[in-house]
Z-matrix of the N, CA and C atoms (Angstrom, degrees):
N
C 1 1.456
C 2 1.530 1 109.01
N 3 1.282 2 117.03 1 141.60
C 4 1.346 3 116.85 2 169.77
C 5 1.727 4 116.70 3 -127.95
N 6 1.237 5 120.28 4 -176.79
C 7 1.492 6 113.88 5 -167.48
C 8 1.481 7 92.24 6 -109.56
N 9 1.488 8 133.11 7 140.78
C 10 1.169 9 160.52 8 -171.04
C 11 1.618 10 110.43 9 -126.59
N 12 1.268 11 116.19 10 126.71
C 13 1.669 12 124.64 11 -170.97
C 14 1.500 13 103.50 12 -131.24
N 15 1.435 14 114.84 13 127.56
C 16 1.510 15 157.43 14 -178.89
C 17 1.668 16 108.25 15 -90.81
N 18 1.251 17 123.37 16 105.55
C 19 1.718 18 118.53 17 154.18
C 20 1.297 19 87.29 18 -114.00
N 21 1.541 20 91.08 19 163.59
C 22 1.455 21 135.50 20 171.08
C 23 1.103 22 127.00 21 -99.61
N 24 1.369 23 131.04 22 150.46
C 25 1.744 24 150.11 23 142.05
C 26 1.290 25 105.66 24 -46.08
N 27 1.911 26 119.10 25 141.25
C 28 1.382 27 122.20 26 166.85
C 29 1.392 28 104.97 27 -59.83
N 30 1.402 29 144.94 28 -24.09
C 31 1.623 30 121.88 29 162.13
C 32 1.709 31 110.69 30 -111.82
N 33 1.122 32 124.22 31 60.84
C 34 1.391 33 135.35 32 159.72
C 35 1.664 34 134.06 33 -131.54
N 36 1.729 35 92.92 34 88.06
C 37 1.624 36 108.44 35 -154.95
C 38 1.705 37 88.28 36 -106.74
N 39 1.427 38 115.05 37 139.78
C 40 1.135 39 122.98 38 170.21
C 41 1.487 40 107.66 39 -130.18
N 42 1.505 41 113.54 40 168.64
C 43 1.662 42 123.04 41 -168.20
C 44 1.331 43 78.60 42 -130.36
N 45 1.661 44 106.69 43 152.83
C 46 1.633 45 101.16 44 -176.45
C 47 1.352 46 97.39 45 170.63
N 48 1.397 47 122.74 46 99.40
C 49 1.497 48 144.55 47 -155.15
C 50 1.327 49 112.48 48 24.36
N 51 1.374 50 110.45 49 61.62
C 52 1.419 51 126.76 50 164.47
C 53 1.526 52 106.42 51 78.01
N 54 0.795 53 114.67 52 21.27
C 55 2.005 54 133.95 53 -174.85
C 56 1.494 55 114.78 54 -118.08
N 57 1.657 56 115.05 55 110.32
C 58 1.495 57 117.96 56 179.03
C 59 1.551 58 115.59 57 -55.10
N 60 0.769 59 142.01 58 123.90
C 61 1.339 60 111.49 59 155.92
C 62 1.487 61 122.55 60 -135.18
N 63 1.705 62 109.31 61 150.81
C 64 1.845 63 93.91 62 -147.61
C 65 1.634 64 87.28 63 -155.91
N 66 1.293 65 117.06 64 -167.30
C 67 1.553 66 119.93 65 -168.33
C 68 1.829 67 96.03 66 -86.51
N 69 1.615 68 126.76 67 20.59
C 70 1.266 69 93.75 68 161.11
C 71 1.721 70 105.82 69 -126.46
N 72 1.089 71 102.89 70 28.36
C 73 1.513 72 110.22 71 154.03
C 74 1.294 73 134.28 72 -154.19
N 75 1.150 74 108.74 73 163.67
C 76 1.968 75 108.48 74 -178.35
C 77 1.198 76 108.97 75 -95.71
N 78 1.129 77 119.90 76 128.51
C 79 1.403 78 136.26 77 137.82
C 80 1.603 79 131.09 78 -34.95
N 81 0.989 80 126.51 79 115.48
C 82 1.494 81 122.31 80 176.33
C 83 1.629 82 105.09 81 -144.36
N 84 1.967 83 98.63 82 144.75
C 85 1.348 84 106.32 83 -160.55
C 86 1.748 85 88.25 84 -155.44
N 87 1.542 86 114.94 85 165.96
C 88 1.503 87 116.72 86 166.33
C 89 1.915 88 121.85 87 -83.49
N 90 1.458 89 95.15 88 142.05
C 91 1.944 90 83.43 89 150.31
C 92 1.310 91 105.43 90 -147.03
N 93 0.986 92 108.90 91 -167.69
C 94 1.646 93 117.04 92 165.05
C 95 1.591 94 116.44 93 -72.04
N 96 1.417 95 103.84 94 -68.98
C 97 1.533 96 117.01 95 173.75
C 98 1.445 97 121.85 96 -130.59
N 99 1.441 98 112.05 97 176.90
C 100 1.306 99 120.78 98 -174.72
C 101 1.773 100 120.63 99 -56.61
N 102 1.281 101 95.59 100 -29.43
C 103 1.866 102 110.91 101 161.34
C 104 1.512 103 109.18 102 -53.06
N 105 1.219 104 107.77 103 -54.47
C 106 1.457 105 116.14 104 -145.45
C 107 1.611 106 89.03 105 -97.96
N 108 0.937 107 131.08 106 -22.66
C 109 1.846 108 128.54 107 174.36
C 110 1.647 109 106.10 108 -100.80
N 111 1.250 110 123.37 109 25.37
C 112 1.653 111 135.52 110 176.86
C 113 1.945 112 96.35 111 -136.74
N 114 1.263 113 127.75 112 -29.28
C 115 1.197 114 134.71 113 172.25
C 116 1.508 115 105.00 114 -80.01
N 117 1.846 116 129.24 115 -60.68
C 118 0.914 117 119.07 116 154.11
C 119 1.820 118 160.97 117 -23.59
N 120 1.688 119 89.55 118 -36.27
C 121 1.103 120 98.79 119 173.20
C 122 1.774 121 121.92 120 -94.39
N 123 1.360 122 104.41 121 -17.64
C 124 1.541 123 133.32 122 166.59
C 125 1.602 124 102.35 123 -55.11
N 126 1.654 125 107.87 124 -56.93
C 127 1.797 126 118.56 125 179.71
C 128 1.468 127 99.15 126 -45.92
N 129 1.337 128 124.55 127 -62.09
C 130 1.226 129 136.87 128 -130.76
C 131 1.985 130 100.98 129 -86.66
N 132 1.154 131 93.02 130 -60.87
C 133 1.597 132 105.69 131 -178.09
C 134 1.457 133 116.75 132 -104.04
N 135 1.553 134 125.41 133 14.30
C 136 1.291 135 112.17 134 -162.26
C 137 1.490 136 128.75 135 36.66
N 138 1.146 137 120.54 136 -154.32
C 139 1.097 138 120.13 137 169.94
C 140 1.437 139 131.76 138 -82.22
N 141 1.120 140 112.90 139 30.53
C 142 2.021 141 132.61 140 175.21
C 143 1.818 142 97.61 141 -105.76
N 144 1.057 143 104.42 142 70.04
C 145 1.523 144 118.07 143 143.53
C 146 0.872 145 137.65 144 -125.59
N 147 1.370 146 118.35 145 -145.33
C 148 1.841 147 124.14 146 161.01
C 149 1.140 148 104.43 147 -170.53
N 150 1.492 149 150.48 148 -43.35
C 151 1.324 150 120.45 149 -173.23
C 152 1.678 151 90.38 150 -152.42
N 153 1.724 152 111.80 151 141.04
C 154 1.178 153 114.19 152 -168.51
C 155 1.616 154 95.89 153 -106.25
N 156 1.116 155 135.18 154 143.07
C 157 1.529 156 131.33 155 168.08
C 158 1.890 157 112.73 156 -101.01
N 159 1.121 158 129.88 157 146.42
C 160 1.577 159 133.95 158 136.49
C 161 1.815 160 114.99 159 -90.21
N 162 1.116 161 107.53 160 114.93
C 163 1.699 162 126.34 161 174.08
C 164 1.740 163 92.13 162 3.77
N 165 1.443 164 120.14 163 -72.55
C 166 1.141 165 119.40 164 -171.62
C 167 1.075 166 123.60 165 -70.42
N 168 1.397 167 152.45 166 10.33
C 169 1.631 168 161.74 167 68.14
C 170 1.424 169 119.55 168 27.03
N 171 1.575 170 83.17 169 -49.19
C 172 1.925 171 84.94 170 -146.53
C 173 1.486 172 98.26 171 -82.89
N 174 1.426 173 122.99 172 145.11
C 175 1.251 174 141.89 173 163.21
C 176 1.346 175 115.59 174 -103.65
N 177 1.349 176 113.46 175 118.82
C 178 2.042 177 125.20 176 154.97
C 179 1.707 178 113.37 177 -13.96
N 180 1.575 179 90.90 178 -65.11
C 181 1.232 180 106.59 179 -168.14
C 182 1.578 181 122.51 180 -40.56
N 183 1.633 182 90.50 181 -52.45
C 184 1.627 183 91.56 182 175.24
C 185 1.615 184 127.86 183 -48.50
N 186 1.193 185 111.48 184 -12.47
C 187 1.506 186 124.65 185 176.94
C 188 1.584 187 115.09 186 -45.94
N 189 1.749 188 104.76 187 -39.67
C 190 1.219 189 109.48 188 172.89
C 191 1.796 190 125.72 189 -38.56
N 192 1.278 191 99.66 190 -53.39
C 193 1.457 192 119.85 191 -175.65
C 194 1.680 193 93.30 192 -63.35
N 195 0.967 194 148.84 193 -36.78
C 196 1.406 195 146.40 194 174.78
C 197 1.865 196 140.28 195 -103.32
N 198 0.988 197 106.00 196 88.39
C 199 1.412 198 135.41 197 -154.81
C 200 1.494 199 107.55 198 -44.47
N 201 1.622 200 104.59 199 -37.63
C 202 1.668 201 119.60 200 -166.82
C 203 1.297 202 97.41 201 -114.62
N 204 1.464 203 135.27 202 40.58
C 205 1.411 204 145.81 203 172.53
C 206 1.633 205 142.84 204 22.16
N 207 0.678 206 118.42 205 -106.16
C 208 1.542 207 126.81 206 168.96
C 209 2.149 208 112.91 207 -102.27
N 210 0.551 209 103.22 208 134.59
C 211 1.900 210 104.49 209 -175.87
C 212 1.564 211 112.45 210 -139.64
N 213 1.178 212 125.63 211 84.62
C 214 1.567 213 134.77 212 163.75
C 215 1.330 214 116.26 213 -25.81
N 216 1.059 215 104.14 214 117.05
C 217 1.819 216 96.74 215 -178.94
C 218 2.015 217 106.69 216 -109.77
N 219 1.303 218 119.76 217 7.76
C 220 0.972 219 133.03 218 -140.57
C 221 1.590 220 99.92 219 -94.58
């Protein structure tokens, strides 16, 4: 399993086991693979995203751009 990361659109707010989630934080959840964490995030948010990550994708840095950081949805 690896960890998979979710940003958002300035109008793409989701509710999701009692968890806001909106363009100032990422989402993060498990899959197996890059299929299944690009299928996942499709399940989860439909098509109200913006950029899907695989663990090895994801950069720290980008954290800047997001105020309310990383958020487990798992």
């Amino acid at each position: 399993m690896a960890r998979h990361y979710v940003t958002f659109g300035q109008d793409h707010v989701h509710a999701l086991n009692g968890k806001i989630l909106d363009k100032d934080c990422v989402a993060s959840y498990e899959a197996r693979d890059r299929v299944e964490g690009r299928d996942r995030a499709f399940e989860l948010f439909g098509p109200k995203f913006c950029m899907e990550y695989h663990d090895t994708e994801f950069k720290d840095d980008i954290l800047k751009w997001f105020p309310r950081g990383v958020i487990d949805i798992d």
